[in-house]
C-alpha positions as CSV (number, residue, x, y, z in Angstrom):
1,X,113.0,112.0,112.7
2,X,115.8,110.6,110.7
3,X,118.9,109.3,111.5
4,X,120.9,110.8,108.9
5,X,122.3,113.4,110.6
6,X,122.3,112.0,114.2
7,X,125.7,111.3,116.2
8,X,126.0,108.7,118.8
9,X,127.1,109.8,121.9
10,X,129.0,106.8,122.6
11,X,131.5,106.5,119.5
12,X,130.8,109.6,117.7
13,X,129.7,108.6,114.4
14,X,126.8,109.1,112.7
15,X,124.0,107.1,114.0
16,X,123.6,105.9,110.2
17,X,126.4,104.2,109.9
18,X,125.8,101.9,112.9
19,X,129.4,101.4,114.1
20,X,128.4,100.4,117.8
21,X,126.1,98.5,119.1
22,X,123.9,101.7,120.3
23,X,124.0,103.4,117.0
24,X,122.5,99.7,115.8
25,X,120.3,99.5,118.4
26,X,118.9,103.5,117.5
27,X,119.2,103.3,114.4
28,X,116.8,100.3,114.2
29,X,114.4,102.3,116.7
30,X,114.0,105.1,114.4
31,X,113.6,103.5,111.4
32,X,110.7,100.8,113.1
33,X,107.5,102.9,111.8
34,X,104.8,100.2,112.7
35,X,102.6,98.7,115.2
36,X,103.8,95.9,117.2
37,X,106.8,95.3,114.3
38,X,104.3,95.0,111.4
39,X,105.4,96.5,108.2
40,X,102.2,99.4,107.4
41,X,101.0,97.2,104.7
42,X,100.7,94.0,107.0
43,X,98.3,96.2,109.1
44,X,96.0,97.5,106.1
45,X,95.8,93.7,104.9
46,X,95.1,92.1,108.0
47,X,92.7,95.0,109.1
48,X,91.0,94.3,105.0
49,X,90.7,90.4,105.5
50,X,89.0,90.9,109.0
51,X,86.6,93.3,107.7
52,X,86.0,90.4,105.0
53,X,85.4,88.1,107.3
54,X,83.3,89.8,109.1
55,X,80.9,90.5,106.1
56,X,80.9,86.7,105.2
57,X,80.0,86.0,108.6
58,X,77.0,88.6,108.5
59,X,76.4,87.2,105.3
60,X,76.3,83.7,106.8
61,X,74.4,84.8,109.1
62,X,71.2,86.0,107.0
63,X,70.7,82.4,105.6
């Protein structure tokens, strides 16, 4: 869903433009697409360096 073409019940502007502070506060809820906060890309590079780790470990491991 996009905000674009959203208006705010409260002061009747689009939500986009964030005039109030619930248009802000919506606006910013709409357009917070990941988990926890993180940014997509976080999540794919923190998910990557785990799964290294977990093959050095392994790795380790053998020896």
């Amino acid at each position: 869903m996009s905000c674009q073409h959203l208006v705010c019940a409260q002061c009747a502007h689009p939500v986009i433009e964030g005039r109030c502070a619930l248009c802000r506060a919506n606006r910013e809820r709409l357009h917070n697409h990941g988990f926890a906060g993180l940014s997509p890309a976080l999540i794919v590079g923190l998910l990557l360096a785990l799964l290294l780790l977990t093959l050095v470990l392994e790795h380790l491991s053998r020896l």
